[in-house]
Structures are given as structure tokens and as C-alpha cells.
C-alpha positions in Angstrom: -91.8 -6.3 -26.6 -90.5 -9.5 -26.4 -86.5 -9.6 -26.5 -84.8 -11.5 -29.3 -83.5 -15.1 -27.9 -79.8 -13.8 -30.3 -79.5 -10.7 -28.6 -80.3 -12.0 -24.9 -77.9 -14.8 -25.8 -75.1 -11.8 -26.4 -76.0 -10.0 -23.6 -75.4 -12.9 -21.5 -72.1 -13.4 -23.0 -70.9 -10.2 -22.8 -71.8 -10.1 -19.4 -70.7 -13.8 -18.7 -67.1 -12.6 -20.2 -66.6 -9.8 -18.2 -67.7 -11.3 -14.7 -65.5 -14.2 -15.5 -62.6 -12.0 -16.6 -62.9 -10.5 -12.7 -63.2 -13.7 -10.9 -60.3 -14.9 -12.8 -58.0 -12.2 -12.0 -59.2 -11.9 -8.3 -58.4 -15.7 -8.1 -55.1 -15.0 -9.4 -54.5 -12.2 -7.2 -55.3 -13.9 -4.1 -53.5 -17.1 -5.1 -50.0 -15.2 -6.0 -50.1 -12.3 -3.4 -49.8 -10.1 -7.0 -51.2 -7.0 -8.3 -49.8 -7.4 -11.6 -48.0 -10.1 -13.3 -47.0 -9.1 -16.6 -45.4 -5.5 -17.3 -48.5 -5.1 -19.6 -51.1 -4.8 -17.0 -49.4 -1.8 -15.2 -46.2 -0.3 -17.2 -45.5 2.6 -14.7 -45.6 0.6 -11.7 -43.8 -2.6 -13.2 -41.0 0.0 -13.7 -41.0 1.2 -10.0 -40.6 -2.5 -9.1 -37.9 -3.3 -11.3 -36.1 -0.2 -9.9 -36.7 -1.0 -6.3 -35.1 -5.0 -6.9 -32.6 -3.7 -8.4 -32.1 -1.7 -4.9 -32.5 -4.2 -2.9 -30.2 -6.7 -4.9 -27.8 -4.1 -4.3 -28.2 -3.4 -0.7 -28.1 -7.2 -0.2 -24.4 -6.9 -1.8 -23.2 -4.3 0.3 -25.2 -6.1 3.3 -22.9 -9.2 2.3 -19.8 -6.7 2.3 -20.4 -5.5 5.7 -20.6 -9.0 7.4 -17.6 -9.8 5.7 -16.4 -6.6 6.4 -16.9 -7.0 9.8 -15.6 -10.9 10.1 -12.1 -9.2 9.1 -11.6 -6.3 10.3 -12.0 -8.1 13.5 -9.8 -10.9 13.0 -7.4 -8.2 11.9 -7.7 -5.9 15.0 -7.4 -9.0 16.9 -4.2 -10.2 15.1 -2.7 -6.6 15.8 -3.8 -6.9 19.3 -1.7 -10.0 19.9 1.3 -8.3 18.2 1.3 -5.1 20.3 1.1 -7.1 23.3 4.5 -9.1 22.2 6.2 -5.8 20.8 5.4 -4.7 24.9 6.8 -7.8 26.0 10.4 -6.9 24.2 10.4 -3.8 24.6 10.6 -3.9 28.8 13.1 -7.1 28.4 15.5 -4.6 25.8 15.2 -2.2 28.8 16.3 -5.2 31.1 19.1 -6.2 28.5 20.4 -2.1 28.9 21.5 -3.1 32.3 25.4 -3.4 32.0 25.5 -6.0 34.9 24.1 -8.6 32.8 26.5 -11.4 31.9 26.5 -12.4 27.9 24.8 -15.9 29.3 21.7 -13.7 30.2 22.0 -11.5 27.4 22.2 -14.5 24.5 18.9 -16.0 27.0 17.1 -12.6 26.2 17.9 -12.9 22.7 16.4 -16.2 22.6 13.3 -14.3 23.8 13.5 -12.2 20.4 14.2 -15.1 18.5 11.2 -16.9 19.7 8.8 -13.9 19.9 9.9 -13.0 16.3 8.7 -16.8 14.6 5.0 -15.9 16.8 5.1 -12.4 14.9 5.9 -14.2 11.5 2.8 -16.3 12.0 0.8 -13.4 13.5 1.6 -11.1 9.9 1.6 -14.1 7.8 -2.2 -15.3 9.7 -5.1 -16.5 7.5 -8.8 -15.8 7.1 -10.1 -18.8 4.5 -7.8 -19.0 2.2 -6.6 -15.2 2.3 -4.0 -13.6 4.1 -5.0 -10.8 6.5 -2.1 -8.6 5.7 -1.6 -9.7 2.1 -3.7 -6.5 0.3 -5.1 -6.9 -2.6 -3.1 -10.6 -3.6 -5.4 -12.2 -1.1 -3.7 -15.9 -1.7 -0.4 -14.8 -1.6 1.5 -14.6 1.6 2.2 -11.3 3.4 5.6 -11.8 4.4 9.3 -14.0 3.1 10.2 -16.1 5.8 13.8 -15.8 5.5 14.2 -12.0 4.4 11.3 -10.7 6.7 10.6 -8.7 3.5 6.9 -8.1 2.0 6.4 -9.7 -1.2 2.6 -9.4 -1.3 1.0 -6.8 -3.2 1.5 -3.0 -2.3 -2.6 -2.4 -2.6 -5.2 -2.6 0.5 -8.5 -4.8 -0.6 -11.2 -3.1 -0.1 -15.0 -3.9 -0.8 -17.7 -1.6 -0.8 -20.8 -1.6 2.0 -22.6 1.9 0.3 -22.5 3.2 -3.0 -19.8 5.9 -1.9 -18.3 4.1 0.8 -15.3 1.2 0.8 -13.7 -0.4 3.8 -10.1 -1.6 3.6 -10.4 -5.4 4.4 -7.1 -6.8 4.3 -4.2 -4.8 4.7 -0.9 -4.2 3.1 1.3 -5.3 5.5 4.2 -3.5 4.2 2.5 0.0 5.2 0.9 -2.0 8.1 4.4 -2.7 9.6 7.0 -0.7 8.4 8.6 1.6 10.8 9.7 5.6 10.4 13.4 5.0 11.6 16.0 5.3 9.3 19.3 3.5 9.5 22.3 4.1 7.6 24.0 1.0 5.0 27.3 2.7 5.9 28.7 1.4 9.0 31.7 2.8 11.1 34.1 1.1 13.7 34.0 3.6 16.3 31.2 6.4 17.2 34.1 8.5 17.9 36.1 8.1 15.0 36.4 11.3 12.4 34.9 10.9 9.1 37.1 9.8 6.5 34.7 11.7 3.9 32.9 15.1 4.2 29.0 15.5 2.4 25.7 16.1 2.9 22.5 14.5 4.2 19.2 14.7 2.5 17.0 14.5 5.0 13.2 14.7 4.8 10.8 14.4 7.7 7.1 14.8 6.7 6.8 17.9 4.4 9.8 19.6 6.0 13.4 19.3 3.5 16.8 19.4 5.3 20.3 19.7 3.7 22.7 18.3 6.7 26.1 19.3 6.3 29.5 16.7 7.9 32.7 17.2 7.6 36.0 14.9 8.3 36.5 17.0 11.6 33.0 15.4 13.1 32.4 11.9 14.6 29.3 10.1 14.2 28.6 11.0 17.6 29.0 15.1 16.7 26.6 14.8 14.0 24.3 13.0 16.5 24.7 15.4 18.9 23.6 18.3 16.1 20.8 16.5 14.6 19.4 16.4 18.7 20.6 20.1 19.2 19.2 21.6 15.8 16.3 19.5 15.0 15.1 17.8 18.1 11.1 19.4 17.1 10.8 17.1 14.0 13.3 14.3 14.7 15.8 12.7 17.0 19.3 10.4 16.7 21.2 8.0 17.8 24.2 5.7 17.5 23.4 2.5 17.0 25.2 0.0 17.5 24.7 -3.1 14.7 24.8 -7.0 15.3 28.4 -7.0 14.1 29.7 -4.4 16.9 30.0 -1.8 14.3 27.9 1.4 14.3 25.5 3.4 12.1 23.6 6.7 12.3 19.6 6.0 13.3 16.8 8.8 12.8 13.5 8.8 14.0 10.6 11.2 13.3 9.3 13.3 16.3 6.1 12.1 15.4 4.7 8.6 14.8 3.1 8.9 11.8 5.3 10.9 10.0 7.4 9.3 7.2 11.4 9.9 6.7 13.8 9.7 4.1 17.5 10.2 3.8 19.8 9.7 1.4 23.5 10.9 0.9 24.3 11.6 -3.3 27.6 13.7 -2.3 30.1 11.1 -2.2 30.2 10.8 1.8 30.7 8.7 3.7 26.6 7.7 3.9 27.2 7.2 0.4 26.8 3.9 -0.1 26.1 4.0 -4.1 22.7 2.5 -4.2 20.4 2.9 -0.7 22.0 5.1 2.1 19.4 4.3 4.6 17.0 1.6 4.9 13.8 1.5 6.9 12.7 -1.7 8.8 10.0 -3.2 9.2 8.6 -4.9 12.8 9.8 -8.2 11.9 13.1 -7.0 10.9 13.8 -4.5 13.7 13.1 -7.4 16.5 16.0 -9.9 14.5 18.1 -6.6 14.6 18.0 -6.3 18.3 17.8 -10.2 18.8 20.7 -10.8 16.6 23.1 -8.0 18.8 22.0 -9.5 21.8 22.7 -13.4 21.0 25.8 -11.8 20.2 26.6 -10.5 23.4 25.6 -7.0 23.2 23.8 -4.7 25.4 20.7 -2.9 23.8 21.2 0.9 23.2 18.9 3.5 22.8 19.1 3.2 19.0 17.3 -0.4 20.2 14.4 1.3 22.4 14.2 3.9 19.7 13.1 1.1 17.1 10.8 -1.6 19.7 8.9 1.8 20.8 8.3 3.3 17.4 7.2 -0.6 16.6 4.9 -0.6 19.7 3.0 2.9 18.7 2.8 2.2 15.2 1.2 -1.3 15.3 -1.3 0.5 18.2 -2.1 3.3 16.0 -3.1 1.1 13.0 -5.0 -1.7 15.7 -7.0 2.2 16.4 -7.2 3.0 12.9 -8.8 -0.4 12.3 -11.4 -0.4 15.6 -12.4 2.7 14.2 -13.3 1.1 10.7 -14.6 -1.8 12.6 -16.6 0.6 14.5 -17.9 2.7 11.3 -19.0 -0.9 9.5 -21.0 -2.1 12.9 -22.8 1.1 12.6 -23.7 0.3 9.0 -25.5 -2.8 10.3 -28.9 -0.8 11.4 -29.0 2.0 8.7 -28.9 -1.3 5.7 -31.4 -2.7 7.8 -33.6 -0.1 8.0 -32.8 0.5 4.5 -33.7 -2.7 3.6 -37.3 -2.7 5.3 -37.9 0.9 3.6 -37.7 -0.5 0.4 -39.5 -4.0 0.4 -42.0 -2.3 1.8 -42.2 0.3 -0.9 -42.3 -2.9 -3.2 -45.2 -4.6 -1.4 -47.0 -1.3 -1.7 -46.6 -1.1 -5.5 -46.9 -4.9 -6.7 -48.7 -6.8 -3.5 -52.1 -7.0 -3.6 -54.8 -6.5 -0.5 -55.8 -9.7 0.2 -58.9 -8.8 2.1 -59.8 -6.5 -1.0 -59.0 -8.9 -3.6 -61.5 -12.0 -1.1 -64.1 -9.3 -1.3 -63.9 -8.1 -5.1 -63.8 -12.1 -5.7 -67.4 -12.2 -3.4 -68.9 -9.7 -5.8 -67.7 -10.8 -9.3 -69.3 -14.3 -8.0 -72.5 -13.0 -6.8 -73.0 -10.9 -9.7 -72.0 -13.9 -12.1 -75.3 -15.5 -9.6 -77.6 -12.5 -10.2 -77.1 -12.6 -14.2 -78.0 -16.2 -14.3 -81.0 -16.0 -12.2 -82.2 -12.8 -14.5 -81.5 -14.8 -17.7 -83.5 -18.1 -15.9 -86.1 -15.7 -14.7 -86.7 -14.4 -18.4 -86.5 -17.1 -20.8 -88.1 -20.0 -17.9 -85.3 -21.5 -18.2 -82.2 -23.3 -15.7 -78.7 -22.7 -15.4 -78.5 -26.4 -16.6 -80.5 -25.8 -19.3 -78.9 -22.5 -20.6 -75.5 -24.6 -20.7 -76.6 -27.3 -22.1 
């Protein structure tokens, strides 16, 4: 039976259409690299892509974080390098300037020393990376430390950026924490280390988690209540008399340990009792103009002085430690984002790339099929391509 020249003629278009459709996609899919293009063509795996950018974007972030991370954290350790090596430095010449056979000529030289080495530590904690200070916390532009006061004025908060999704590193530092020292000194002064108190009370003292109620009467000296801090309490904390820039001299207290904290105060009308702070804590800049200041005066450092440059020494070395350690957890992060990173593009390729050499061979069929329909159509009416288009 001879078939219909209408119904051929839809055949061939039907079949036209859809062999076209496939060539046209194929050629789109070998031209983009793409498996899908539109979320319409695969909803499940448009979704699974979507997820996995948002990943990656991510892990680029934190990837970001720990470079900067990194750039910091070792300018920082390098900074507190410097700064140990200088507290080292004035530490041995304060053990020099001990020697009572040193004329006030050499002694005011060493304290030029101090004075010197103490406008290198202002740069040093005052140092810049960009336009941020190092040991400014969270205030970034502002600067760490007063130049006149040696006080912190920046803000009281590390910065801190995140390189996982549970993970921070502490960037730049508050320098108040950074550099204060665990040595208490007391406001009240007196004119002599053996003079009786004029005023009984009691010291608050407390050293870490431990409380102590210190008891003084006008029958001790500051040198007797030295002497029972050492003989009572030598496991958590020790003292000294130390004598201040102005010849006069003031109780000092030190934690056992380095990392301990200390407080004392006097609220029982003593004579520690100063009416607003009884003891003060220094920081490094402020305890090197202490001991400069006595000795361009003409005194001879004390214990009370090698007390506060070695407590200085080991607490900017443990926080350089503290920081290599950071430095060295965020260095590690460097291969796991990395590998991360090459997990997950390569999950995307799986899902949205499309197999070139597949795609170059489904392309090969579509087009010899589209060959093999004409040639049946030309076969069966007698006619030509040409013709059939024309």
C-alpha cells in the first residue's frame, strides 16, 4: 500500500524534531563542558550543585582566613620574639646594676639602656600589619598602647576570624592581656623597710583560685610582713621590698606560678589602704621605665627589680609559645582545606560536567541517524535532500 505523501511528511518531522533536539543539546554539551543548564533539566542534581558552591564559596573564605591567619600570627610571633630577646637583654644588665660597686655614673648609663630599649618595645607593641595594629584586638586601627602613660587604650577583645565552621584563630591580640604582668605593687609607699606600721589591717590577697586574709599589725615592718608572706606562703607566691624611683619602698607580690593571676587589695583602713587601688599591676612597658627610672636615679636594682624583668621575660615567652602553637595548628589547616577543596569540585564535576568523549560520540549518532532518515525518505518518495527542503 502506498504511504500517504501527509503522513510520511509527519513522520519525517517528528523524527527530524527529535534527532535535531539531540544534536542540539550534544552540541551544547560539548561546547559548555555542561550536563544541565537550567534547574529544569535536572532538579535533584541542580540542587546537589547549588549545595556543593555554596561549600566551596565557603571553604574559599576560611581558605582566605587561614592565609591571613597565617601572615599574622607570624608577624606576631616574630614581634614577641624581638621583645623577649630585649626583656633578656635587661634583665642580665639589672643583674649587673645589683652590683654595689657600681658608681651612679654607670648606674644612670644602664638606665639609659632601659630608656632606649623601652622606646624599641613601644614600637615593637605599638607595630603594624596594613593598616592594623598587631596587638590592638578587636579595634584593629587603633593603636595598642599611649605613648606617654604606657597604658592600653585599644580594645579589651582578641580579633579573631574563623578558618572551619567550629574553629577561630585569635589574629591580633589584646595587648593588655598580651603584656600585663602577675606582680602586684602596693600605691602606699613607706620611708623605711624597717619602719613599724603606723596602721594595723588586713590584706586581701588572691592568687589563682586560692583566697587569703593577711593579717599586719603596728608592731611589724614592711620587711616582717615580707618575711611571713615567704615563710607562710612561699607554694603559691613570694615577696619583696621594693624599692620605688623616689627611694621610698612598697610591698611587691608575685605568683609562684607564671600564669596565675593576683589580686590584693586592703578595705580595712591600713596602711595599704590607699582609698581607691591598693595595688596596681604593670605592664612590660611600665615595669622596664620602673627599673629605668630608679636607676637614672642612682639606685641599685633589687630583687623586687629581677622579680618584675623575669616575670616579663616568661610571660612574653609563654604567649610567643601560645602563638607558635596557633601558628602551628593554622599551617596544618593548609592541606586538610586543600584536600577539602579537591573532594568537593570534584563532586561538582561529577554531578553537573559532562563526558566529553560521550557527549562527541552521542553527537556522531544523532547525526548519522539524522543521515539515515533522509536517505529512507529520498529512497521512498525518489526524491533529494535538496528537493525535500525545497
Amino acid at each position: 500500500m502506498k504511504v500517504p505523501d501527509n503522513l510520511l511528511f509527519s513522520i519525517l518531522q517528528e523524527q527530524e524534531a527529535r534527532i535535531k533536539e539531540g544534536l542540539l543539546d550534544k552540541t551544547l554539551e560539548i561546547s559548555t563542558g555542561r550536563k544541565y543548564r537550567s534547574i529544569s533539566d535536572e532538579p535533584a542534581a541542580t540542587y546537589d550543585v547549588l549545595n556543593l558552591k555554596k561549600d566551596i564559596a565557603q571553604l574559599s573564605q576560611h581558605s582566605k582566613n587561614r592565609l591571613f591567619a597565617d601572615t599574622a600570627l607570624s608577624y606576631v610571633e616574630f614581634n614577641l620574639g624581638k621583645i623577649e630577646d630585649t626583656l633578656r637583654l635587661l634583665y642580665t644588665k639589672a643583674i649587673q646594676a645589683k652590683n654595689q660597686i657600681l658608681q651612679e655614673e654607670q648606674l644612670r648609663a644602664v638606665g639609659e639602656v632601659f630608656t632606649s630599649s623601652l622606646r624599641y618595645l613601644l614600637d615593637r607593641v605599638n607595630e603594624k600589619l596594613g593598616q592594623n595594629y598587631l596587638f590592638g584586638g578587636a579595634s584593629l586601627t587603633k593603636k595598642a598602647f599611649d605613648e606617654n602613660t604606657l597604658e592600653y587604650i585599644a580594645s579589651v577583645e582578641d580579633f579573631e576570624v574563623w578558618l572551619t565552621d567550629n574553629y577561630k584563630a585569635k589574629v591580633f591580640l589584646n595587648g593588655e592581656k598580651t603584656f600585663e604582668l602577675n606582680v602586684a605593687i602596693s600605691e602606699a609607699s613607706f620611708t623605711s623597710p624597717d619602719s613599724n606600721f603606723t596602721n594595723s589591717g588586713t590584706l586581701s590577697i588572691t592568687v589563682g583560685s586560692t583566697n587569703i586574709s593577711l593579717n599586719y599589725s603596728t608592731t611589724q615592718t614592711l620587711t616582717d610582713l615580707v618575711n611571713t608572706i615567704n615563710s607562710n606562703y612561699s607554694d603559691i607566691m613570694h615577696a619583696e621590698v621594693g624599692q620605688n624611683p623616689d627611694g621610698s619602698y612598697s610591698l611587691v607580690i608575685a605568683p609562684t606560678r607564671i600564669d596565675d593571676d593576683i589580686t590584693v587589695s586592703d578595705a580595712s583602713g591600713g596602711d595599704f589602704n590607699t582609698g581607691q587601688q591598693d595595688f596596681y599591676k604593670p605592664n612590660v612597658l611600665q615595669a622596664i621605665k620602673r627599673v629605668g627610672d630608679k636607676l637614672t636615679s642612682g639606685f641599685y636594682t633589687d630583687d623586687s627589680d629581677l622579680i618584675l624583668l623575669q616575670r616579663a621575660f616568661e610571660r612574653v615567652s609563654l604567649k610567643r609559645s601560645q602563638v607558635g602553637s596557633a601558628l602551628s595548628q593554622v599551617k596544618n589547616l593548609q592541606p586538610v582545606q586543600e584536600s577539602l577543596s579537591d573532594n568537593l569540585n570534584r563532586q561538582k564535576s561529577d554531578i553537573e560536567d559532562a563526558d566529553l568523549a560521550e557527549s562527541i560520540m552521542e553527537y556522531t549518532r544523532y547525526k548519522l541517524a539524522y543521515e539515515a532518515l533522509m536517505n529512507i525518505i529520498a529512497e521512498q518518495k525518489g526524491i533529494t535532500i535538496l528537493k525535500y527542503l525545497r
